[in-house]
Chimera marker file (.cmm) of the C-alpha trace (Angstrom):
<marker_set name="trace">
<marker id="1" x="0.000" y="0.000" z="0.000" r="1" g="1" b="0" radius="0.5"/>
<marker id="2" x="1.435" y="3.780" z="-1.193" r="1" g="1" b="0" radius="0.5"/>
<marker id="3" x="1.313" y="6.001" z="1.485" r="1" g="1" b="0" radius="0.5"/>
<marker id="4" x="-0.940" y="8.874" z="0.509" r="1" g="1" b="0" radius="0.5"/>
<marker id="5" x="-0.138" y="12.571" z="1.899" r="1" g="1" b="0" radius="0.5"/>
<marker id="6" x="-2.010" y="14.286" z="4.430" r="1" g="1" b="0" radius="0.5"/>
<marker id="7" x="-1.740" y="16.696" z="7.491" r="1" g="1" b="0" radius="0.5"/>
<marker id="8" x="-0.908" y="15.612" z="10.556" r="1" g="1" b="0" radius="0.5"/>
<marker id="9" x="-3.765" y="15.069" z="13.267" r="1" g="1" b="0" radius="0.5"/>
<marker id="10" x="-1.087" y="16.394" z="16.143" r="1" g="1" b="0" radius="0.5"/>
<marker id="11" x="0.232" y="19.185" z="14.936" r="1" g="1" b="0" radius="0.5"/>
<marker id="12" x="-1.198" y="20.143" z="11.268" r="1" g="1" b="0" radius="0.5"/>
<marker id="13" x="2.599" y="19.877" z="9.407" r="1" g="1" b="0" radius="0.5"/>
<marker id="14" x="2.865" y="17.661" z="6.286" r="1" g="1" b="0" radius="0.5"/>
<marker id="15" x="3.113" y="14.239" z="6.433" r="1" g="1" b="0" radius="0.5"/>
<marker id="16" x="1.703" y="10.772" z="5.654" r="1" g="1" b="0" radius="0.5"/>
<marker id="17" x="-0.286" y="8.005" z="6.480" r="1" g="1" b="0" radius="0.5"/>
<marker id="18" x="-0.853" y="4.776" z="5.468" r="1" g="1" b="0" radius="0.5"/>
<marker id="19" x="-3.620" y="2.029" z="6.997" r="1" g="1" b="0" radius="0.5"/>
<marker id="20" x="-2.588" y="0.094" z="9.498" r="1" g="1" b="0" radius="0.5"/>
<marker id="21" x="-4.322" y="-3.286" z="10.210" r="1" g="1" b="0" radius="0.5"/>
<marker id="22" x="-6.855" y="-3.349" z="12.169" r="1" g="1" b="0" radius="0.5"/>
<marker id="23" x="-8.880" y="0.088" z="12.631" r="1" g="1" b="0" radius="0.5"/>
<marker id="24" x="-6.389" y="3.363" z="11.729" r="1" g="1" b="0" radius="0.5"/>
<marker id="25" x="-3.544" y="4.704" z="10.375" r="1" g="1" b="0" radius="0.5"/>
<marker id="26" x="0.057" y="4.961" z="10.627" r="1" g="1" b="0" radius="0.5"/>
<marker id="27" x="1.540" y="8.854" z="10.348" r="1" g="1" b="0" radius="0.5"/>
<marker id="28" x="5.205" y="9.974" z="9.817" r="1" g="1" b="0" radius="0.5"/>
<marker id="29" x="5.272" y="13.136" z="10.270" r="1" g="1" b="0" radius="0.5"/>
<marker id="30" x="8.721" y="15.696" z="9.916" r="1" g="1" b="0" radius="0.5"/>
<marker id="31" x="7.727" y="17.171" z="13.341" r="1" g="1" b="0" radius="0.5"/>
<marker id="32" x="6.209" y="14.503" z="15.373" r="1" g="1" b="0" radius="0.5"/>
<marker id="33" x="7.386" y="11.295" z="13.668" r="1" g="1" b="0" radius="0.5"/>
<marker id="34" x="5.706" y="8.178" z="13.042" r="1" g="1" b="0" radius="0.5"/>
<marker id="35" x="3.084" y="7.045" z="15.161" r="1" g="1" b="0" radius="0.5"/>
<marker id="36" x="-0.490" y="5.182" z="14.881" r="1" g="1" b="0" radius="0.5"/>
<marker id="37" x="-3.669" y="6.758" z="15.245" r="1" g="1" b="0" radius="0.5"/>
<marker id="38" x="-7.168" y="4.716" z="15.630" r="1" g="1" b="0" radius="0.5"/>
<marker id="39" x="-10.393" y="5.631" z="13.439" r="1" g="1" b="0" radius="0.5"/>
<marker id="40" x="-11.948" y="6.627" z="16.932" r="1" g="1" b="0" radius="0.5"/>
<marker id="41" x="-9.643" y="8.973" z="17.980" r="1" g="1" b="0" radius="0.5"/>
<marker id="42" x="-9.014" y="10.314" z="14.459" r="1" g="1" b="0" radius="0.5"/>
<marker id="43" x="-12.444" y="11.465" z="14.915" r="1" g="1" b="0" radius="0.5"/>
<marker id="44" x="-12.067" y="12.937" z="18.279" r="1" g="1" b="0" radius="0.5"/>
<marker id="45" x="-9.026" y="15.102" z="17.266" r="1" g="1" b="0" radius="0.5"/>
<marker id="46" x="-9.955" y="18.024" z="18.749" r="1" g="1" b="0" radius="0.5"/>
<marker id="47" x="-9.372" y="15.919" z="22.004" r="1" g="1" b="0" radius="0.5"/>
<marker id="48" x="-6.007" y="14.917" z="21.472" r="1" g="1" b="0" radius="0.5"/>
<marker id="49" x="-3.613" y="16.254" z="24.242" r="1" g="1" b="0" radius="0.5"/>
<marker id="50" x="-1.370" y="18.698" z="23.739" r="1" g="1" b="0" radius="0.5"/>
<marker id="51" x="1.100" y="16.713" z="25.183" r="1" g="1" b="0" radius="0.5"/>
<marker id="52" x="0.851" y="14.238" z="22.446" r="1" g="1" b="0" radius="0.5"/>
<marker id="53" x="3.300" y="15.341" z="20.212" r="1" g="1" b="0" radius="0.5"/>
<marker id="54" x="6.439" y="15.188" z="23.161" r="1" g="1" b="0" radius="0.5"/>
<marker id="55" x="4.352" y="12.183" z="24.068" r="1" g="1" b="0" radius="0.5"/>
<marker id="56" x="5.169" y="10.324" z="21.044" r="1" g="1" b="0" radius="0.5"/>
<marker id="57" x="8.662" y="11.861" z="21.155" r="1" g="1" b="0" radius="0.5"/>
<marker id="58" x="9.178" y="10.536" z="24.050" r="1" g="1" b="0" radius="0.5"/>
<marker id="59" x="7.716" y="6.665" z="23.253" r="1" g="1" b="0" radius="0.5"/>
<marker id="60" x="9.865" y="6.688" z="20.208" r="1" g="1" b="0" radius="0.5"/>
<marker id="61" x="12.954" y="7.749" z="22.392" r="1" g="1" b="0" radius="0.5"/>
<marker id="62" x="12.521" y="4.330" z="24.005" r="1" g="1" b="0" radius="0.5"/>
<marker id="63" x="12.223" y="2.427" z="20.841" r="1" g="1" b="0" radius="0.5"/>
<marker id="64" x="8.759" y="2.451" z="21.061" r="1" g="1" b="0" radius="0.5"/>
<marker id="65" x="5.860" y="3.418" z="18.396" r="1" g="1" b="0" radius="0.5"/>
<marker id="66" x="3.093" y="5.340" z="20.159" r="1" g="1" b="0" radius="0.5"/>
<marker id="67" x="-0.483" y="5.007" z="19.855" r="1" g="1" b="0" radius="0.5"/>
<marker id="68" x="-3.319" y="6.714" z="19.646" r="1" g="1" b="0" radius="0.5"/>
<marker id="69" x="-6.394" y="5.865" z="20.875" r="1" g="1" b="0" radius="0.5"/>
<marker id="70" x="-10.187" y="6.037" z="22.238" r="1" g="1" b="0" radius="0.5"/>
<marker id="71" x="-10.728" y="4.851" z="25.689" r="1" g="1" b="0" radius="0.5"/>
<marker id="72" x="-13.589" y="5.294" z="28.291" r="1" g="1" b="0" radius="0.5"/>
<marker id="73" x="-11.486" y="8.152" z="29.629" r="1" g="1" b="0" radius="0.5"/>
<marker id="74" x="-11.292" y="9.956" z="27.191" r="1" g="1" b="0" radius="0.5"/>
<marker id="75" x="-7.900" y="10.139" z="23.869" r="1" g="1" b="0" radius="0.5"/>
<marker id="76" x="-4.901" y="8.755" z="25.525" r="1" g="1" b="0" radius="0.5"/>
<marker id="77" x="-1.029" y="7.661" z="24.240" r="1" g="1" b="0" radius="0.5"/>
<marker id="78" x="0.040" y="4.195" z="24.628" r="1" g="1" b="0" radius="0.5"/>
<marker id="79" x="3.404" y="1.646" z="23.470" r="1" g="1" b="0" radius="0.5"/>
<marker id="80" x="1.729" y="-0.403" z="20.387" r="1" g="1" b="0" radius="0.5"/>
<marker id="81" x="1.469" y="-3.616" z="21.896" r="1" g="1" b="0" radius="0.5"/>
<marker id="82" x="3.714" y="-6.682" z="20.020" r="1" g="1" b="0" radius="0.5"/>
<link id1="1" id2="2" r="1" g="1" b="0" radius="0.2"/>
<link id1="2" id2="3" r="1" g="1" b="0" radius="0.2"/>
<link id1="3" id2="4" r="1" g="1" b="0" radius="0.2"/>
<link id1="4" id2="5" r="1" g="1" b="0" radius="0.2"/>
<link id1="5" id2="6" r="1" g="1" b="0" radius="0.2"/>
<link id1="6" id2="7" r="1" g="1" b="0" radius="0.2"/>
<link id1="7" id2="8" r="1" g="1" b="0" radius="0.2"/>
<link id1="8" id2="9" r="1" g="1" b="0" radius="0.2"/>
<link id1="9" id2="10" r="1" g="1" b="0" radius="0.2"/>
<link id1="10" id2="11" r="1" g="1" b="0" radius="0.2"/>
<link id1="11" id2="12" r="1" g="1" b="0" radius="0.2"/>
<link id1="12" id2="13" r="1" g="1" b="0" radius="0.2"/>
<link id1="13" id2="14" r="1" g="1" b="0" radius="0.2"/>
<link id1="14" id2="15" r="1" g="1" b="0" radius="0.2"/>
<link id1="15" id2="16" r="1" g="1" b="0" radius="0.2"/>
<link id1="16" id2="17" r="1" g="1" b="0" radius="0.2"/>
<link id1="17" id2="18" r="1" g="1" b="0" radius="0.2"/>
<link id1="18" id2="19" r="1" g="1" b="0" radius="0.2"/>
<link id1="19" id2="20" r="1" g="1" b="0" radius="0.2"/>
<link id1="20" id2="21" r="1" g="1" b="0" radius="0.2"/>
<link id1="21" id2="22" r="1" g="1" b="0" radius="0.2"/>
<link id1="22" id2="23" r="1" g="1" b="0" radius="0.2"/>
<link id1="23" id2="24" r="1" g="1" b="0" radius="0.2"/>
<link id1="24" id2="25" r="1" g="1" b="0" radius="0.2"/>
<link id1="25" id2="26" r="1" g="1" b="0" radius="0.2"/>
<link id1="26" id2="27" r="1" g="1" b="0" radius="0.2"/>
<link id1="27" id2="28" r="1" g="1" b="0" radius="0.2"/>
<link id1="28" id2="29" r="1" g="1" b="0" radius="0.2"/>
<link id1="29" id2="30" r="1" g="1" b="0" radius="0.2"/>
<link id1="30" id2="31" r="1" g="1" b="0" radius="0.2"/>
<link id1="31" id2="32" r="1" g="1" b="0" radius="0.2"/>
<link id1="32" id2="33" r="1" g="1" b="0" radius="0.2"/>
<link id1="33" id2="34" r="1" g="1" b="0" radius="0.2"/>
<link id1="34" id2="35" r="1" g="1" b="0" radius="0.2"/>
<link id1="35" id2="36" r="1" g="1" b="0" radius="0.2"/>
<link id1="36" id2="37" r="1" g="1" b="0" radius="0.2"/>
<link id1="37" id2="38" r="1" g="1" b="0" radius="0.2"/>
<link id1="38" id2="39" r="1" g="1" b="0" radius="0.2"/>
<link id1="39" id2="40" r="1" g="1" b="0" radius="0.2"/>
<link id1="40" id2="41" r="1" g="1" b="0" radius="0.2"/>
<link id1="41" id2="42" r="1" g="1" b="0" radius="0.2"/>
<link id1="42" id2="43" r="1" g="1" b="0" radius="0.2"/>
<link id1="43" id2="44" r="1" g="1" b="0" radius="0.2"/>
<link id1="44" id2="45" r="1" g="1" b="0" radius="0.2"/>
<link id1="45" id2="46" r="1" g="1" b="0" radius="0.2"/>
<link id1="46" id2="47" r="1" g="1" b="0" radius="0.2"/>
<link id1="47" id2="48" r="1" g="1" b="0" radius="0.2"/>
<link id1="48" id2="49" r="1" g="1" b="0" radius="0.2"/>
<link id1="49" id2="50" r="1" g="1" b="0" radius="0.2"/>
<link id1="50" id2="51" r="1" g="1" b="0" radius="0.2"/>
<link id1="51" id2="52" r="1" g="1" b="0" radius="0.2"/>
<link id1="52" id2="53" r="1" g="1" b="0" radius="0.2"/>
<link id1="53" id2="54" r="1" g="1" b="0" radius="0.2"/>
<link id1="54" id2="55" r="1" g="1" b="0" radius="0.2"/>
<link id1="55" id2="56" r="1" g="1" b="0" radius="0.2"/>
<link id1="56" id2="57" r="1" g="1" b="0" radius="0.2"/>
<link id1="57" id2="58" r="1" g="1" b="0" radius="0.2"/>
<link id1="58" id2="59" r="1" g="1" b="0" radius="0.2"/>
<link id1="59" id2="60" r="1" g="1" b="0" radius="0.2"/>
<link id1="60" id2="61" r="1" g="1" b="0" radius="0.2"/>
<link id1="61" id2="62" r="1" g="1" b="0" radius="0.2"/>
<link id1="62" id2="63" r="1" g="1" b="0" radius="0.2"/>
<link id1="63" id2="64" r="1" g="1" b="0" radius="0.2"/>
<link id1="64" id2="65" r="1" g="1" b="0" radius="0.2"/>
<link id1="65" id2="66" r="1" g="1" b="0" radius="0.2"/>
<link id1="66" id2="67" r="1" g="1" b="0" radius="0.2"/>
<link id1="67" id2="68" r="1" g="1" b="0" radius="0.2"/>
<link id1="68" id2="69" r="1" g="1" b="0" radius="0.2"/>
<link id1="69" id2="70" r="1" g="1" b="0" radius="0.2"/>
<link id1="70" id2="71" r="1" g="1" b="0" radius="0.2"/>
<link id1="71" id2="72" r="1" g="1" b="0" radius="0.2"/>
<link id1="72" id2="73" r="1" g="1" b="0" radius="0.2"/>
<link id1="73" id2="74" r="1" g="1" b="0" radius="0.2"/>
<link id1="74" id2="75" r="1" g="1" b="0" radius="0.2"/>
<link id1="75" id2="76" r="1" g="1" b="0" radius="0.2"/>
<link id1="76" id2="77" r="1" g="1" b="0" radius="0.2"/>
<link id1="77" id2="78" r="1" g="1" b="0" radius="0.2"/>
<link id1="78" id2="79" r="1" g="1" b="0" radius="0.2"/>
<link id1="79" id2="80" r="1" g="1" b="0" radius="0.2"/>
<link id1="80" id2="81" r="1" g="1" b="0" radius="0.2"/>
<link id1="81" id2="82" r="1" g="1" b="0" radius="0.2"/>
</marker_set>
């Protein structure tokens, strides 16, 4: 699959995104990197933290890929689980 441009969710800059298996999309973007992003919480951007982009920094810092995603408390940044 060709990844297909687009602005990023986080912080607005060029990127893109490709689908990731099962529900979203994975993002590199030039300022925040690469990181996934669920349907859900692609549709509840305006509730994304705005700690998420040194959130992701930081996960990727520790080799990890963050993700983002819906839960009953609300948009939150987690490790994708391997």
């Amino acid at each position: 699959m060709l990844p297909e441009p687009v602005n990023c969710p986080i912080c607005s800059a060029a990127g893109e995104r490709i689908r990731a298996a099962p529900h979203g999309y994975r993002y590199t973007c030039p300022r925040c990197g690469i990181f996934c992003i669920s349907n859900g919480a692609l549709g509840c951007q305006q509730d994304i933290p705005p700690s998420a982009r040194d959130d992701v920094r930081r996960l990727r810092s520790y080799g990890h890929t963050a993700q983002i995603e819906v839960s009953r408390d609300g948009v939150r940044i987690v490790p994708v689980r391997g």
